[in-house]
C-alpha positions in Angstrom: 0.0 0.0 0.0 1.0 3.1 -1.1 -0.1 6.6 1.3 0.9 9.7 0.4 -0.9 11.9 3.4 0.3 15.5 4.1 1.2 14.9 8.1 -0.5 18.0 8.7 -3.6 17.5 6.8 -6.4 17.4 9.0 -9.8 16.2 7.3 -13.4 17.7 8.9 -14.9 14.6 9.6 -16.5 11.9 12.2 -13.6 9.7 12.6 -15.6 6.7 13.5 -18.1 7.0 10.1 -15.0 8.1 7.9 -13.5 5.3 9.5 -15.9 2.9 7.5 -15.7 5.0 4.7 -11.7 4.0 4.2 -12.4 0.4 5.1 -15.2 -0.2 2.5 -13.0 1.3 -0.4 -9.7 -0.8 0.8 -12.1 -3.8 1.2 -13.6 -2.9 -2.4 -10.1 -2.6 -3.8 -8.5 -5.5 -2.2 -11.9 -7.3 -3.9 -12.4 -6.4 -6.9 -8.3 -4.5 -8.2 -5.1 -5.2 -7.7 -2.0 -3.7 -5.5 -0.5 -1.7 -5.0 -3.1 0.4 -3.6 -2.8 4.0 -3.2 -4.2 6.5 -1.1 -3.2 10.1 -1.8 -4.9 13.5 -0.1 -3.9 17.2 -0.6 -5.8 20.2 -0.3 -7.3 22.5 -3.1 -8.5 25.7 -2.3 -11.3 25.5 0.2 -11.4 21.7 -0.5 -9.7 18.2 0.2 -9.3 15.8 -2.3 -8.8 12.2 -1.0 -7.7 9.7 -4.0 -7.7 5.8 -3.6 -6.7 3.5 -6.6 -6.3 0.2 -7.6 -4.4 -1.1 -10.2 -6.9 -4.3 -11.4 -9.6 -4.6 -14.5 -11.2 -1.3 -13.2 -15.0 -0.7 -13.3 -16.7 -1.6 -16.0 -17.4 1.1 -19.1 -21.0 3.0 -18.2 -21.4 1.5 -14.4 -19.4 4.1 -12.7 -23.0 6.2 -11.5 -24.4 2.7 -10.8 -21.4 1.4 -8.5 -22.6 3.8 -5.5 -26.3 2.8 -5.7 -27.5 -0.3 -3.0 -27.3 -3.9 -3.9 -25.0 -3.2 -7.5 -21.9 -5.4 -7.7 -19.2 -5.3 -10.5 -18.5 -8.5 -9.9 -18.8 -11.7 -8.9 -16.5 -11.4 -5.8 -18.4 -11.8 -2.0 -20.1 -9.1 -1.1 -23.6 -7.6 -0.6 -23.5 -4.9 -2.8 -23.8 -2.1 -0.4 -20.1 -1.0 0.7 -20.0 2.0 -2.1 -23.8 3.1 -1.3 -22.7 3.2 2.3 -19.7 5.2 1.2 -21.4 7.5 -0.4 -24.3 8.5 2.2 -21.0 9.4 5.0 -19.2 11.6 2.2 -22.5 13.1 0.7 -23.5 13.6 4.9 -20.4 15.5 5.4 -20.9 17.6 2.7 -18.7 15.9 0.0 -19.2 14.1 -3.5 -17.2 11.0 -4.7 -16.5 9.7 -8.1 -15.3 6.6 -9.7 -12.8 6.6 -13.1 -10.3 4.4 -14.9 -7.2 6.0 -15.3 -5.6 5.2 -18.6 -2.8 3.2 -17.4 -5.8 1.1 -15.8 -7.4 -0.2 -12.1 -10.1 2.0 -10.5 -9.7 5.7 -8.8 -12.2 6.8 -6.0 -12.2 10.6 -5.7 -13.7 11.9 -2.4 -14.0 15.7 -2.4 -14.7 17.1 1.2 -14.8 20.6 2.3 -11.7 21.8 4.3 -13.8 23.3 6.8 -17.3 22.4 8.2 -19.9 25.6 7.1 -20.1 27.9 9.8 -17.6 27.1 11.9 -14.5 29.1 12.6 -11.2 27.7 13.9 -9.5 29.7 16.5 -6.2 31.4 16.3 -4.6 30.2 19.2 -5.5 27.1 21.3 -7.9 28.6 24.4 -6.3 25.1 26.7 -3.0 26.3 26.6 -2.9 28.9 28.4 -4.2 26.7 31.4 -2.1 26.1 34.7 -0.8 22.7 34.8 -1.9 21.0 38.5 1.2 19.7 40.1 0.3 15.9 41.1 1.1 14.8 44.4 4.0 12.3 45.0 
């Protein structure tokens, strides 16, 4: 597995549902492509772009709407049909879109576009915590 992750980058999201949103596409690519897998994220502008890929058959020509919609499989491999529609619901709840393509030098790519910050919300300039005394413990 290849990750190319800014150490810095921090992603807007419910850690636990995004959580299930990178073990469905792994699962799907470990399924259906072939390694390596790669996982890439960077930020554009107000957005985050989060890239997984495959190197396998890729989707099939026309299916790539289909894919996220429950109970469609692109193949025969295990599975109920429902990891990219679950996919799909967390990204589209947190205010994102994701796409499916085949690169030209083949396998899958899964785009997940995600705001860089939640609407409304502001982060502060300095941490409001650190300025708190420490409490000695006693020994």
């Amino acid at each position: 597995m290849v990750i190319d992750v800014p150490s810095d980058l921090l992603i807007p999201v419910d850690p636990v549902l995004f959580e299930q949103v990178l073990i469905n596409l792994i699962d799907n690519a470990l399924k259906h492509g072939m390694p390596p897998i790669e996982i890439c994220a960077r930020r554009r502008g107000a957005m985050i772009e989060l890239d997984m890929r495959d190197h396998g058959a890729g989707v099939p020509a026309g299916s790539e709407k289909r894919l996220f919609e429950k109970f469609v499989r692109a193949s025969s491999a295990p599975g109920a049909g429902l990891g990219l529609a679950v996919v799909r619901a967390i990204v589209v709840a947190h205010g994102g879109t994701i796409t499916v393509s085949a690169p030209p030098s083949g396998g899958a790519q899964f785009r997940i576009v995600l705001p860089a910050e939640h609407a409304g919300t502001k982060r502060p300039s300095s941490d409001p915590l650190a300025g708190l005394p420490v409490r000695e413990t006693a020994s």
